[in-house]
LUMLO-373177 format. One record per residue (C-alpha): residue in one letter; x, y, z negated. Coordinates in nm, 3 decimals, padded with zeros to 5 digits. Layout:
N
+--------+---------+---------+---------+
| residu |      xx |      yy |      zz |
+--------+---------+---------+---------+
|      A |       X |       Y |       Z |
...
+--------+---------+---------+---------+
//
This chain:
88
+--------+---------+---------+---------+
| residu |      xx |      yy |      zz |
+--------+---------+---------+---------+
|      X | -00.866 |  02.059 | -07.924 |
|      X | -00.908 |  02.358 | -08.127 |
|      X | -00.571 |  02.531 | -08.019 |
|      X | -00.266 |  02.551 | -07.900 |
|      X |  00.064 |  02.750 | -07.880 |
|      X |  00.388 |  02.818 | -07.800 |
|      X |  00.727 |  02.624 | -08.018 |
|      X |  01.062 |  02.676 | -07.934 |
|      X |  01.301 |  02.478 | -08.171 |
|      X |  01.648 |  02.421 | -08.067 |
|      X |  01.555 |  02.092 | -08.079 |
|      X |  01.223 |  02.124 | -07.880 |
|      X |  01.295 |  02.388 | -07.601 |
|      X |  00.984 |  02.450 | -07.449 |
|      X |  00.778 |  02.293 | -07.715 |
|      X |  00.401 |  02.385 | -07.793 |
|      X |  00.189 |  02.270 | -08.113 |
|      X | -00.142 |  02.140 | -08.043 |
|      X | -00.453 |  02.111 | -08.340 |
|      X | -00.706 |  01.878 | -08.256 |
|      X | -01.024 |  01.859 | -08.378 |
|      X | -00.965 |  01.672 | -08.674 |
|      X | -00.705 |  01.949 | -08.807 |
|      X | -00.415 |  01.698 | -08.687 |
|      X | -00.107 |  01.892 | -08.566 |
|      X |  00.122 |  01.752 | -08.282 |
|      X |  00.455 |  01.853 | -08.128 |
|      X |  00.490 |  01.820 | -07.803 |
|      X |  00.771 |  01.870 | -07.533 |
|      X |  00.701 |  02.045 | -07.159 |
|      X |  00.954 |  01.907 | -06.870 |
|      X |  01.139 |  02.192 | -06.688 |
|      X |  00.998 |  02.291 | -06.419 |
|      X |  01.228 |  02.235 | -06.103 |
|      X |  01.505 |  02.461 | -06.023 |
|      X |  01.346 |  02.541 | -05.718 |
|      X |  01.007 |  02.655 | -05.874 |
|      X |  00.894 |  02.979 | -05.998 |
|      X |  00.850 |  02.968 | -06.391 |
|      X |  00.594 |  02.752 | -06.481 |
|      X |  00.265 |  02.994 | -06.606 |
|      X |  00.051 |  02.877 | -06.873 |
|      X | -00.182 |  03.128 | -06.938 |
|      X | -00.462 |  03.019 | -06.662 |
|      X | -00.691 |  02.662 | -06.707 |
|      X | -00.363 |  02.474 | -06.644 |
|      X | -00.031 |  02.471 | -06.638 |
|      X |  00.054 |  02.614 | -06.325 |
|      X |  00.406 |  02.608 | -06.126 |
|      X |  00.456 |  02.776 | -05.774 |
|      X |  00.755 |  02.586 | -05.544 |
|      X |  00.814 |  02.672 | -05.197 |
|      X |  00.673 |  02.410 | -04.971 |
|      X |  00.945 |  02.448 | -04.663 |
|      X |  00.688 |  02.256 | -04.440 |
|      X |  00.271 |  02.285 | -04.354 |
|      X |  00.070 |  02.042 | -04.608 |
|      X | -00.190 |  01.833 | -04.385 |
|      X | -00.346 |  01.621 | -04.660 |
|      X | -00.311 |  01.670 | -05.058 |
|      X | -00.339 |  01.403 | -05.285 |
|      X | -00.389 |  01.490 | -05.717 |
|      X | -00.064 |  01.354 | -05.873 |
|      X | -00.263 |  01.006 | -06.075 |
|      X | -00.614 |  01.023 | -05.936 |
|      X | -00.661 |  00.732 | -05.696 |
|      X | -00.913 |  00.750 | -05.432 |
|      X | -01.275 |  00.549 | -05.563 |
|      X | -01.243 |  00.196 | -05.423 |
|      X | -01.523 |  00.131 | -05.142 |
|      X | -01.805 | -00.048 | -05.286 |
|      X | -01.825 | -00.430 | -05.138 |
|      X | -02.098 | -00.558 | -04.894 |
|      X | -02.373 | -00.747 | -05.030 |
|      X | -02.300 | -01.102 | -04.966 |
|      X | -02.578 | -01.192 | -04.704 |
|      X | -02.810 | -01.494 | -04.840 |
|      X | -02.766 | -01.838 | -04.736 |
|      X | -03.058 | -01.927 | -04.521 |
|      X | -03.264 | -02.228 | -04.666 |
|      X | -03.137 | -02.571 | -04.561 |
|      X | -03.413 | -02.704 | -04.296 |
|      X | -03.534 | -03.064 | -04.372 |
|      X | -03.577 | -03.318 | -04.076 |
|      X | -03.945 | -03.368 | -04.014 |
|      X | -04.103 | -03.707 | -04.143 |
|      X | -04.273 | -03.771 | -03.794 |
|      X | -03.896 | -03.852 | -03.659 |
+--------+---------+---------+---------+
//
């Protein structure tokens, strides 16, 4: 991406024009940010939105990143069929 900034269109409140690399212009549309949130900051790495909690987080858990599946055991070989001695 070579930049970004700020559109606001009465069609396209909170709007912001990205160039990509190519010199291709897009138009894109930001959601609102809750009513319960602080407004939404985009001047740091990210977009970043503050919302009272009302409780103590234990765990968190990135919105669309799932956890790496565990890797499966090695199936454990077959040991080698035995054949009946000729002597029998």
């Amino acid at each position: 991406m070579r930049g970004a900034a700020p559109f606001h269109h009465p069609n396209c409140p909170l709007g912001l024009v990205l160039i990509d690399a190519h010199g291709g212009m897009s138009l894109c549309e930001l959601p609102p940010p809750p009513a319960a949130a602080l407004p939404t900051r985009y001047d740091a790495a990210w977009p970043l939105t503050k919302m009272p909690l009302r409780a103590t987080p234990h765990a968190v858990n990135p919105h669309g990143l799932q956890p790496e599946p565990e890797p499966e055991p090695e199936p454990e070989p077959e040991p080698e069929p035995t054949c009946p001695s000729p002597d029998h």
